[in-house]
MARPA-306328 format. One record per residue (C-alpha): residue in one letter; x, y, z. Coordinates in steps of 0.5 Angstrom, whole numbers, padded with zeros to 4 digits, always signed. Example, Ala and Ser with C-alpha at 12.3 -4.5 7.8 and 13.67 -1.06 7.14 Angstrom:
2
{'a',{+0025,-0009,+0016}},
{'s',{+0027,-0002,+0014}},
//
This chain:
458
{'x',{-0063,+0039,+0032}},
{'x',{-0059,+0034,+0029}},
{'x',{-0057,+0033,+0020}},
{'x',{-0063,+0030,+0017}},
{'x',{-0058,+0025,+0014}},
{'x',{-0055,+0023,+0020}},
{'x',{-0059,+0019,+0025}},
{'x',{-0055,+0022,+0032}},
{'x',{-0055,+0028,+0036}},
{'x',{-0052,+0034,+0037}},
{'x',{-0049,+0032,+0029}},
{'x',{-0045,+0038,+0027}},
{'x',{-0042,+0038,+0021}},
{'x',{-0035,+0042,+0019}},
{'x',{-0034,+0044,+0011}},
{'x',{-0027,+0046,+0010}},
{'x',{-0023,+0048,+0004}},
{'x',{-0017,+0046,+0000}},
{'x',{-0012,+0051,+0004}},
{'x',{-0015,+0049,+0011}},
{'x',{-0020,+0054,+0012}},
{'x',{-0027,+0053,+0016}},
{'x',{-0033,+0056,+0014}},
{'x',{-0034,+0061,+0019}},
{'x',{-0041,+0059,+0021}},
{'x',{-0041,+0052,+0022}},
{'x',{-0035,+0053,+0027}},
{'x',{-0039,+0059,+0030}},
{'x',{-0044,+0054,+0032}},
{'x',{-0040,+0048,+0034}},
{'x',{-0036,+0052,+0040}},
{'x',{-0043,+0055,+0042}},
{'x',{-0047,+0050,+0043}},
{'x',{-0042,+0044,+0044}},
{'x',{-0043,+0047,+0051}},
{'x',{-0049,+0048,+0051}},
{'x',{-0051,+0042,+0050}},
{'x',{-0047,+0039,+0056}},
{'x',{-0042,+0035,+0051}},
{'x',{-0037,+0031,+0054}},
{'x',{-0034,+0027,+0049}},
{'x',{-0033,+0029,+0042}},
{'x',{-0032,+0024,+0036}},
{'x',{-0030,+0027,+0030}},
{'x',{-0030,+0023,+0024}},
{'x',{-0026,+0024,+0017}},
{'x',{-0027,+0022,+0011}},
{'x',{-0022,+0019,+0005}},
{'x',{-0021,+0021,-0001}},
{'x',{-0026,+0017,-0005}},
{'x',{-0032,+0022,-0002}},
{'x',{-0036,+0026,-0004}},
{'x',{-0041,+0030,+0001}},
{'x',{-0047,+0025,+0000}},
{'x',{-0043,+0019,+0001}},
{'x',{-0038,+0022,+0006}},
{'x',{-0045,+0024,+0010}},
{'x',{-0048,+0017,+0008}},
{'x',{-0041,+0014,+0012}},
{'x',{-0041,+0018,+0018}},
{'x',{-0050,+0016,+0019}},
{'x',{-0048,+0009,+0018}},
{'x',{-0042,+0009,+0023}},
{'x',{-0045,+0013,+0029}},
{'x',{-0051,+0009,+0029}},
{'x',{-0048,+0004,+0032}},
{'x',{-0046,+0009,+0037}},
{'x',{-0052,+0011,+0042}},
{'x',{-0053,+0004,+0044}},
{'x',{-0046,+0002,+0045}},
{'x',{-0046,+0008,+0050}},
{'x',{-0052,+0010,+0053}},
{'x',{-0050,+0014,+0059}},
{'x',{-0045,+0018,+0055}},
{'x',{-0046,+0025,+0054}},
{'x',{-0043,+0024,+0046}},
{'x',{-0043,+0030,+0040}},
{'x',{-0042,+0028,+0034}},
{'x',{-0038,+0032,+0028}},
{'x',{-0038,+0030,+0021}},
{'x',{-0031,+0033,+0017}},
{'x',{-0032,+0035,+0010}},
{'x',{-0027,+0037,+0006}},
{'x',{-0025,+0037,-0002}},
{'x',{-0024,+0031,-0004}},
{'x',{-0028,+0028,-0010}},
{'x',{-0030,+0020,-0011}},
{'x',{-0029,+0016,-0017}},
{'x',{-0036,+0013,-0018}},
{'x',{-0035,+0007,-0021}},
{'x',{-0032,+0004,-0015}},
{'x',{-0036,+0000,-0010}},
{'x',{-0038,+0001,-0004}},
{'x',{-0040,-0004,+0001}},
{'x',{-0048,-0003,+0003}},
{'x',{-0049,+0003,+0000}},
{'x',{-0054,+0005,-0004}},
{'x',{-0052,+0003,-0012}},
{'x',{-0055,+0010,-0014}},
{'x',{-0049,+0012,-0009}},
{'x',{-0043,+0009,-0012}},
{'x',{-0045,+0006,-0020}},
{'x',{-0040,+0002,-0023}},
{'x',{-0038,+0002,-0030}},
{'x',{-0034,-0003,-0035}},
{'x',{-0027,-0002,-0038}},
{'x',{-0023,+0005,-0037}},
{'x',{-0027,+0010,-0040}},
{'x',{-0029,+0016,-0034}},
{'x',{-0037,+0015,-0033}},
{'x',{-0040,+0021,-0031}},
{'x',{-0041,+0021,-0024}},
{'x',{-0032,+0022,-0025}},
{'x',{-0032,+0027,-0029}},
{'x',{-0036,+0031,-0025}},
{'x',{-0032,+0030,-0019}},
{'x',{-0026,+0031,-0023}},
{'x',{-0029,+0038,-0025}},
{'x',{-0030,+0040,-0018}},
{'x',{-0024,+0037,-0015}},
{'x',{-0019,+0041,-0020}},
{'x',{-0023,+0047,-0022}},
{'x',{-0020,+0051,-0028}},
{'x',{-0018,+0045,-0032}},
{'x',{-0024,+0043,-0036}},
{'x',{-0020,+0043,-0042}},
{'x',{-0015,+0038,-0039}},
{'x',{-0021,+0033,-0036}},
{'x',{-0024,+0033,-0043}},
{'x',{-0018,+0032,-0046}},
{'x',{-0016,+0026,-0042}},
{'x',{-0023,+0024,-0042}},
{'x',{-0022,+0023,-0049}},
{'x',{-0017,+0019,-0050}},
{'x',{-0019,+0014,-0044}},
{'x',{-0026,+0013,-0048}},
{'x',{-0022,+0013,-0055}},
{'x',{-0017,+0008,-0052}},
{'x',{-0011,+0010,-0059}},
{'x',{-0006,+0005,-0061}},
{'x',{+0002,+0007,-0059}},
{'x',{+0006,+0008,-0053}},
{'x',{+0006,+0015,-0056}},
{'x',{-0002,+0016,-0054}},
{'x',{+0001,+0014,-0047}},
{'x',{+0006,+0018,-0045}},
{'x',{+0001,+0024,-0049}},
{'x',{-0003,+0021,-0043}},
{'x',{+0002,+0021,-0037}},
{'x',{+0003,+0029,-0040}},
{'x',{-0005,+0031,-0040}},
{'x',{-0005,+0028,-0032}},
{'x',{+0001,+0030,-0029}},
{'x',{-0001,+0038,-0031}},
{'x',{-0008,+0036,-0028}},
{'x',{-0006,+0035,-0022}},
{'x',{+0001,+0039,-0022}},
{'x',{+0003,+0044,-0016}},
{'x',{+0002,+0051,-0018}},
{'x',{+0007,+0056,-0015}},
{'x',{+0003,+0061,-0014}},
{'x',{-0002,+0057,-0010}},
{'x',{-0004,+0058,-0003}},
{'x',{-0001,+0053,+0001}},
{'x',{+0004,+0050,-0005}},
{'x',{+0009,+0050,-0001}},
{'x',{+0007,+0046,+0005}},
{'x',{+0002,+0041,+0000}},
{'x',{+0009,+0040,-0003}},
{'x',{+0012,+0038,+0004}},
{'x',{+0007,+0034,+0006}},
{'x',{+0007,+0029,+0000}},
{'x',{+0011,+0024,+0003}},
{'x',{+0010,+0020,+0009}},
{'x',{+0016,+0017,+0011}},
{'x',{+0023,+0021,+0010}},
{'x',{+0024,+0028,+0010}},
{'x',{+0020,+0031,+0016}},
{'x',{+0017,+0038,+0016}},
{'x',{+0021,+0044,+0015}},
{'x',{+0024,+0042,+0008}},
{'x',{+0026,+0049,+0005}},
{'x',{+0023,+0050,-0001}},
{'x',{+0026,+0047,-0008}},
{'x',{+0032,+0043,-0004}},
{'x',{+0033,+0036,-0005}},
{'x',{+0030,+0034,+0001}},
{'x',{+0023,+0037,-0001}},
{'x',{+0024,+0035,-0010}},
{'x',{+0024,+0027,-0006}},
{'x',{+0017,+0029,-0004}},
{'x',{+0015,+0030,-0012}},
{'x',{+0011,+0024,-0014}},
{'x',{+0016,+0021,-0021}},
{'x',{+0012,+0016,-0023}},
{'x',{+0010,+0021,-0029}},
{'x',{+0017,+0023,-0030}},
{'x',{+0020,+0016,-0033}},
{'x',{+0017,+0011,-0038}},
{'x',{+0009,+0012,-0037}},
{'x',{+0007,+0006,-0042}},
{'x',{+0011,+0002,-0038}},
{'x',{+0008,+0005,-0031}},
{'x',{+0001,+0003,-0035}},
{'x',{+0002,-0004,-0035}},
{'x',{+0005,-0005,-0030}},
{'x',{-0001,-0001,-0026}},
{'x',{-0005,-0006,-0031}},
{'x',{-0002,-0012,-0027}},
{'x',{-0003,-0010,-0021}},
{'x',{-0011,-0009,-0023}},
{'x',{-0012,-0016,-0026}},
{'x',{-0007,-0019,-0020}},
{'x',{-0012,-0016,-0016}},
{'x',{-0019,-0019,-0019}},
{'x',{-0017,-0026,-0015}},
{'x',{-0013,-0032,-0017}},
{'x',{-0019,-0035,-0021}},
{'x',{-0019,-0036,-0029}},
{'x',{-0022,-0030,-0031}},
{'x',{-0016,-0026,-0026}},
{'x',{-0011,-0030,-0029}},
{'x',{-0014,-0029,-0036}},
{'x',{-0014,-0022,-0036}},
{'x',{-0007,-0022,-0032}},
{'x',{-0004,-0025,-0038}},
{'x',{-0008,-0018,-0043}},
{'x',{-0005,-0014,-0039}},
{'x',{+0001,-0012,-0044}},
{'x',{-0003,-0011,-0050}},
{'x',{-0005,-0005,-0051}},
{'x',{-0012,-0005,-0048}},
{'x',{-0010,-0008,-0041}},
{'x',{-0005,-0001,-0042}},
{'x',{-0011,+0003,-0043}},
{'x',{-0015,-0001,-0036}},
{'x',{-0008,+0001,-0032}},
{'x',{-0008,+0009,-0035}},
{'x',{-0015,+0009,-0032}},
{'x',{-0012,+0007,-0026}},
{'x',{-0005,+0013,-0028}},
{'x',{-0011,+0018,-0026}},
{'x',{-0013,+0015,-0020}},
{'x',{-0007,+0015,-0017}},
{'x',{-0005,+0022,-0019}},
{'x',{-0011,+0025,-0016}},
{'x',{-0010,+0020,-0010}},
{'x',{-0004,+0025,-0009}},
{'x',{-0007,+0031,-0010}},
{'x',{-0011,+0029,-0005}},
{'x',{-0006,+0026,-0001}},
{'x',{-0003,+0033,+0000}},
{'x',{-0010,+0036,+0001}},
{'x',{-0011,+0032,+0007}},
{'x',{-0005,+0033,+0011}},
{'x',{-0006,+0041,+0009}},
{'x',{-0013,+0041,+0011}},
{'x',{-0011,+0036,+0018}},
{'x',{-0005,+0042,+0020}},
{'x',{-0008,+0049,+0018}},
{'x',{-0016,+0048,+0018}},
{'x',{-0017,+0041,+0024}},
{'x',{-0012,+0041,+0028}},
{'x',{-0012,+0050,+0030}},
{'x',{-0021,+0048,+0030}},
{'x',{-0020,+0043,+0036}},
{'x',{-0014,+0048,+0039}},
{'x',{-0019,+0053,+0039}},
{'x',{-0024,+0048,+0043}},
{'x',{-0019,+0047,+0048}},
{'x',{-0020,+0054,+0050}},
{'x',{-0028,+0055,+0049}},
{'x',{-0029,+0048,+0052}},
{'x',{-0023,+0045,+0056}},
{'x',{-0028,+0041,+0059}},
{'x',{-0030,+0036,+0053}},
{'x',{-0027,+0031,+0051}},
{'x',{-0024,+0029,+0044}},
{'x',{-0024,+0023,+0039}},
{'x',{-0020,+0023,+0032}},
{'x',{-0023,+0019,+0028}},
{'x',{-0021,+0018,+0020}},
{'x',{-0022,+0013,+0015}},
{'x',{-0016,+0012,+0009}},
{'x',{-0014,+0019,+0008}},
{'x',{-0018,+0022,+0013}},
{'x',{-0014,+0018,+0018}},
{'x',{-0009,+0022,+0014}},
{'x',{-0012,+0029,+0016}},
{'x',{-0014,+0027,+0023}},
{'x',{-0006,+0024,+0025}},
{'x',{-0004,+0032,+0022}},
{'x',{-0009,+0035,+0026}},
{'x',{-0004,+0032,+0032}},
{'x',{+0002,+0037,+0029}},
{'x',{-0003,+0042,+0028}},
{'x',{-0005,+0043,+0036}},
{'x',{-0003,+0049,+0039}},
{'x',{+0002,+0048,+0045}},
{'x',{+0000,+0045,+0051}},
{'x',{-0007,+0043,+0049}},
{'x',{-0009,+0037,+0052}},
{'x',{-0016,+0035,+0050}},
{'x',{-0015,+0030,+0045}},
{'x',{-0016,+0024,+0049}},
{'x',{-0016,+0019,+0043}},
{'x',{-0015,+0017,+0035}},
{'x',{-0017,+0012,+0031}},
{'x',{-0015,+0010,+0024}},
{'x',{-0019,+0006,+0020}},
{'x',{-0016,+0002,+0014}},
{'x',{-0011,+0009,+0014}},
{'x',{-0007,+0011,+0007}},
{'x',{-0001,+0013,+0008}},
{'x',{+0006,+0009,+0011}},
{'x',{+0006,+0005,+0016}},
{'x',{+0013,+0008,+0018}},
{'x',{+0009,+0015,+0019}},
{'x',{+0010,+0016,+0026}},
{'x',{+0017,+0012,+0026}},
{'x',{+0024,+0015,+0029}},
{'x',{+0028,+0011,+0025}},
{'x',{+0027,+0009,+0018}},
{'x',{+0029,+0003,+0016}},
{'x',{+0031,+0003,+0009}},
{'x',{+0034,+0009,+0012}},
{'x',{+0036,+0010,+0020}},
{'x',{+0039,+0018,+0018}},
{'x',{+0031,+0020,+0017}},
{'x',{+0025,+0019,+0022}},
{'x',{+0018,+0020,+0019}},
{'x',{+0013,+0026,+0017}},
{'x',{+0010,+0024,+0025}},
{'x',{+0015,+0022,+0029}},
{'x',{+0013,+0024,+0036}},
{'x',{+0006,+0026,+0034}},
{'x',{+0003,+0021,+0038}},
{'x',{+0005,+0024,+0044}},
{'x',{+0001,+0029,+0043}},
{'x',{-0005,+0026,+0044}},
{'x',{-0008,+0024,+0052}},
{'x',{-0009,+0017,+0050}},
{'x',{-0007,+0012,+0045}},
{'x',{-0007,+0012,+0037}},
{'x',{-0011,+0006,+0036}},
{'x',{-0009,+0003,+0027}},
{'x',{-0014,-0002,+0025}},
{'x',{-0011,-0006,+0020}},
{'x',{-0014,-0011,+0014}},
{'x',{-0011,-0016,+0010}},
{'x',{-0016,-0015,+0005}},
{'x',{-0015,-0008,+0004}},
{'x',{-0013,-0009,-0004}},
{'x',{-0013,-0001,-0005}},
{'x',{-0008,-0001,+0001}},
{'x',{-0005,-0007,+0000}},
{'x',{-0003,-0008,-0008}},
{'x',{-0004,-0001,-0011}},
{'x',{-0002,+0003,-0006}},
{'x',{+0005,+0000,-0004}},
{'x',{+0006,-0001,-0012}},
{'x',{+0004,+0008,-0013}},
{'x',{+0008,+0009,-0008}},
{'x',{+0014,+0006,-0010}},
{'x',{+0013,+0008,-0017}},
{'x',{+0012,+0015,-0014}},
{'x',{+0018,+0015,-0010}},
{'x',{+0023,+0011,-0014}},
{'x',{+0023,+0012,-0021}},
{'x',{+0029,+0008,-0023}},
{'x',{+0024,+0002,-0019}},
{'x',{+0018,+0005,-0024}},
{'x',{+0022,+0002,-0029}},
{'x',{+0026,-0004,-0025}},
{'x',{+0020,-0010,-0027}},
{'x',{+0025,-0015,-0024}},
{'x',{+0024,-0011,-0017}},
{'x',{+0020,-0017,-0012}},
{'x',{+0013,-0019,-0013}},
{'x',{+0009,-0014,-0010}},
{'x',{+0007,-0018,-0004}},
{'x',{+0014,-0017,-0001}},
{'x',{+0014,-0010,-0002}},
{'x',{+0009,-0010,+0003}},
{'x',{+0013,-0010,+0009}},
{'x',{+0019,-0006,+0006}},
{'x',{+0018,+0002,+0005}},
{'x',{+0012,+0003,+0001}},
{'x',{+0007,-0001,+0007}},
{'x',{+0001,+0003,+0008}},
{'x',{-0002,+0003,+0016}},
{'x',{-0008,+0000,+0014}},
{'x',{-0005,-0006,+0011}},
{'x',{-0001,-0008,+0017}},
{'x',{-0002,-0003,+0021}},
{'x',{+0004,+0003,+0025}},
{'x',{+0012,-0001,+0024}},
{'x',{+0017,+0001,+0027}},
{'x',{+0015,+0004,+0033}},
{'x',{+0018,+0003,+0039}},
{'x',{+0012,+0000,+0044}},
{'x',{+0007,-0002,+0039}},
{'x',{+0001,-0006,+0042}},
{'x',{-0002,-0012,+0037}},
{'x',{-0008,-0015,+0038}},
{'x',{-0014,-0018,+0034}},
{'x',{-0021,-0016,+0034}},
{'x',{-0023,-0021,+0038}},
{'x',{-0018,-0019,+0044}},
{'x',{-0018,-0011,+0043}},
{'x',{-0026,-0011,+0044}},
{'x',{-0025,-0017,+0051}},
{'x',{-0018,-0013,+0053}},
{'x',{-0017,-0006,+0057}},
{'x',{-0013,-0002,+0051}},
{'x',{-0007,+0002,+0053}},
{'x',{-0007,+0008,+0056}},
{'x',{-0002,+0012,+0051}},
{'x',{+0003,+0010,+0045}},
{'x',{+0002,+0007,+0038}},
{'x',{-0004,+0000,+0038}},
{'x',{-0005,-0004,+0033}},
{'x',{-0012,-0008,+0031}},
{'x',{-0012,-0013,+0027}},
{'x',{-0020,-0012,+0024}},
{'x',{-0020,-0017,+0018}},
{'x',{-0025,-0021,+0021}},
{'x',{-0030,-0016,+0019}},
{'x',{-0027,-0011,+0014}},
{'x',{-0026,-0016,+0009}},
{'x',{-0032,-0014,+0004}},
{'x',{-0031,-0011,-0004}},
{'x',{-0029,-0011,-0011}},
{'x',{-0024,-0009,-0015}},
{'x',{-0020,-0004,-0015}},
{'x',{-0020,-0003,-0007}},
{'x',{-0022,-0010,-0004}},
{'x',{-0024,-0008,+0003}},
{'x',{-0022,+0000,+0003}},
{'x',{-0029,+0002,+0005}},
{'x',{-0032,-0004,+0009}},
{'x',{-0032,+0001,+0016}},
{'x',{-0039,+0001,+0018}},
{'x',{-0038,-0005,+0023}},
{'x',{-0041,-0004,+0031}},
{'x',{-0035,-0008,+0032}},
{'x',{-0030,-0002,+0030}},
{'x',{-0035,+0003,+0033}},
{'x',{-0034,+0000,+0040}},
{'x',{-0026,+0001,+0038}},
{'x',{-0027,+0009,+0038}},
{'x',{-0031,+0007,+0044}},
{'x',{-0025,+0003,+0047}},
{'x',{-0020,+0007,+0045}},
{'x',{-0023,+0014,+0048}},
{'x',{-0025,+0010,+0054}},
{'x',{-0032,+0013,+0053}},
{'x',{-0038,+0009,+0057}},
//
């Protein structure tokens, strides 16, 4: 039977942790009954960072039902991805419900936030409060700030002693340092986030910038632009410090649960079910996840036969052999296109704000701390096809035979049967407010007939 929330069959849904393990028995259950439900093709649909499972749950219901209708004669199986993500529910979301995603003024943490924070960082209530404080007090000092930046950055640090540690920190960065850095060496410490180590007032501000940049062209844009320095439009922008701290925290979580828990599931399937056919599907962070199922594939295994990134958060140079602010290192992916047994389909759109202005300027604040305190660095426009693009804004770079298309002409044309595929989708995600734009705008039938097109499913 399929999940009432979800309107397809058979749906199943895999819960993994924040080390990558999968309950046992919704594994169990999927092995046994994918045959004997006579599955061939088997979409599995990630979810992002912004989620929790009634939104993540909500997402994949909204995204399949285009699906039957699209393939009518095709033997489908369904899989909804859950992993420990948490969502900041001010945050709109196109077409959902508004008890789904509440939206709040100024940089105080609503409740729904707090709760998710609570989730997502166990053990760390104190800190949550302290910093849930300090956002609804809003006090006076550049002193308040950096106490601010201090409370983040153990909130979300790294432990030693936690499983997996080592490997989350690996994972951090999406281009440069490859997989296989020893611990505490150079290559490795270049994968700390940094933008909490220098001048953090200055990095509210400048985040603060962004935002008002970001709420359009239009006078109360400008209006607030020109606020940003002054303390409270500081305050808006340390709102969106803690945003982007836990956008990291989650960032290492999703390569690790991709690697460790998806990729060894589907490797696990090849030998159950070698007949079925896969199809990876991720949205923002769960793009992410679903691009490190690929290194985390057993040797030989064969069965992923496509992936599909919708408005995917992490580099445009990824799967890149050769960096091009620095043609001595690769990508974190380098190659891992080729494990799959068809192509690796990116749709992309311009009005993606959270991928297009946040993310290049967190991860060049990240990444770079002597940028983080450079604010005669280039406008953030420019940066977005230098080193801190993201897939989702404009698609795979630097990948030798990408294919580029439209909307329009991917869903007239026969996509290419392997290697890197970029699909302009502005045309329809193109939909939401401040801070991220677009980001969550997927639930289109015109991008469920790409996952189609991509798995060439019929």
């Amino acid at each position: 039977m399929a999940d009432p929330e979800v309107g397809v069959t058979p749906y199943w849904e895999l819960t993994f942790d924040a080390d990558g393990d999968v309950d046992a028995r919704q594994r169990d259950r999927l092995l046994r009954e994918v045959v004997d439900r006579g599955v061939k093709d088997l979409i599995v649909f990630a979810h992002g960072w912004n989620n929790d499972r009634p939104t993540a749950t909500r997402l994949y219901s909204r995204f399949f039902e285009h699906v039957p209708a699209l393939a009518p004669n095709a033997r489908l199986g369904y899989v909804g991805v859950l992993w420990p993500s948490m969502r900041f529910t001010d945050e709109p979301i196109p077409d959902f419900a508004r008890s789904l995603t509440a939206v709040s003024v100024g940089p105080a943490l609503d409740k729904g936030t707090r709760s998710a924070l609570l989730t997502a960082f166990p053990g760390r209530a104190t800190l949550i409060d302290q910093i849930a404080r300090m956002l609804d007090q809003q006090p006076e000092g550049d002193t308040a700030l950096e106490e601010y930046g201090r409370l983040v950055r153990l909130l979300v640090e790294l432990r030693p002693e936690a499983p997996g540690a080592a490997f989350a920190a690996d994972t951090l960065a999406d281009s440069g340092s490859p997989s296989g850095s020893p611990p505490g060496s150079p290559a490795e410490a270049a994968n700390d986030p940094r933008m909490f180590l220098g001048d953090t007032a200055r990095t509210c501000r400048e985040f603060a910038r962004a935002l008002a940049d970001d709420e359009g062209g239009a006078e109360s844009g400008s209006e607030r632009a020109q606020a940003a320095p002054r303390l409270a439009g500081a305050w808006d922008g340390a709102h969106e410090l803690l945003r982007q701290a836990t956008y990291f925290a989650m960032k290492r979580r999703a390569g690790t649960v991709g690697e460790r828990g998806l990729g060894r599931l589907v490797g696990r399937l090849a030998r159950t079910a070698p007949g079925v056919r896969v199809h990876l599907v991720g949205h923002s962070f769960g793009g992410r996840l679903v691009s490190f199922a690929l290194r985390g594939l057993p040797k030989g295994v064969r069965t992923v036969k496509s992936v599909t990134l919708l408005q995917a958060a992490f580099s445009h140079y990824a799967f890149s052999a050769r960096l091009p602010h620095d043609v001595r290192d690769s990508g974190v992916l380098h190659g891992q296109q080729d494990r799959i047994d068809g192509p690796l389909v990116c749709c992309f759109s311009r009005f993606d704000s959270a991928l297009g202005t946040i993310y290049p300027l967190a991860s060049r604040t990240a990444g770079d701390d002597r940028a983080a305190a450079d604010l005669s660095l280039p406008p953030l426009p420019r940066l977005l096809g230098a080193r801190w693009g993201a897939l989702g804004h404009d698609g795979v770079q630097a990948v030798s035979g990408t294919k580029a298309f439209t909307l329009a002409d991917a869903l007239r044309a026969k996509l290419p049967a392997s290697g890197c595929v970029n699909i302009d989708a502005s045309a329809v995600v193109r939909r939401g407010g401040a801070p991220s734009g677009a980001h969550s705008d997927i639930c289109h039938r015109e991008l469920a007939q790409v996952v189609l097109a991509a798995g060439r499913i019929r």
